[in-house]
ZAKE-738350 format. One record per residue (C-alpha): y, x, z; residue number from 1. Coordinates in steps of 0.02 Angstrom, whole numbers, plus 50000, padded with zeros to 5 digits. Layout:
BEGIN
{pt {Y X Z} NUM},
...
END
This chain:
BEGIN
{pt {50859 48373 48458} 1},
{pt {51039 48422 48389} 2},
{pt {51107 48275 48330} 3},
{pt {51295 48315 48326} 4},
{pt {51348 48323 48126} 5},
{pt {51242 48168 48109} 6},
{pt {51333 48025 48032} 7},
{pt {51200 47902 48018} 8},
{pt {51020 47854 48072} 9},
{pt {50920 47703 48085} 10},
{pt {50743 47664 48142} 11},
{pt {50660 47777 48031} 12},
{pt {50740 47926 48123} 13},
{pt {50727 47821 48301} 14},
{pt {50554 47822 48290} 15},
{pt {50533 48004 48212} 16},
{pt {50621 48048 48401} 17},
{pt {50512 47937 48506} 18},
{pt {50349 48000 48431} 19},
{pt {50432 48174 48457} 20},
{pt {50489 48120 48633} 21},
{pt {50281 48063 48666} 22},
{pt {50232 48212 48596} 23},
{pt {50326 48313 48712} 24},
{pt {50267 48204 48856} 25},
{pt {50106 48258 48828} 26},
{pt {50155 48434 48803} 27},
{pt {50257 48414 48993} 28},
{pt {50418 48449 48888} 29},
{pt {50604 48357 48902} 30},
{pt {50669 48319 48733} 31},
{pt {50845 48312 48743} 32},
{pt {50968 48231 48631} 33},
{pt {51127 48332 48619} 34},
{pt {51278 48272 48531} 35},
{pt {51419 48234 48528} 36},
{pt {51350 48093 48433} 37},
{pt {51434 47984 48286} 38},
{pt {51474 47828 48323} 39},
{pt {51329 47736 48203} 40},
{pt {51206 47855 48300} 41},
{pt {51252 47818 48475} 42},
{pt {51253 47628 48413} 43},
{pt {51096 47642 48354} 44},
{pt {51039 47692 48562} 45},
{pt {51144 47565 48605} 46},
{pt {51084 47414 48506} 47},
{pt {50898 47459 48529} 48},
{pt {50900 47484 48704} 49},
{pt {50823 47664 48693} 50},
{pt {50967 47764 48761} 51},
{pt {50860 47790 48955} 52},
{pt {50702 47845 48845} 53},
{pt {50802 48000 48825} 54},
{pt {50924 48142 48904} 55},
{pt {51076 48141 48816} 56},
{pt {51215 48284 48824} 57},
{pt {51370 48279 48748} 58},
{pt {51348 48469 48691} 59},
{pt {51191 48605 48656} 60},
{pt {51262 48706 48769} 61},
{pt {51236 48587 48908} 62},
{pt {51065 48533 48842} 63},
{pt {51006 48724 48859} 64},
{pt {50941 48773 49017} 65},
{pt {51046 48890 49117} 66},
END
């Protein structure tokens, strides 16, 4: 999930990525949050406690496999 030009999220998108994040699961895929991320976004991880429920990059280019 590219989340780099996004300037502001709040539980509606936090739960859009952890049903994403279970559906993956179940699919045996890593969803990967790539930034770098605003500073309301990565607050929002923060403050929630649901940064470790993901991978985070600071790039796509180190979120793609090599």
């Amino acid at each position: 999930m590219y989340l780099s030009g996004t300037l502001f999220a709040d539980s509606s998108v936090l739960h859009a990525l952890l049903d994403t994040r279970r559906s993956h699961g179940v699919a045996e895929d890593e969803l990967v949050v790539a930034g770098p991320l605003h500073v309301a976004v990565d607050r929002l991880f923060e403050v929630t406690g649901t940064r470790s429920a993901f991978r985070m990059t600071q790039s796509l280019e180190t979120a793609l496999p090599c």
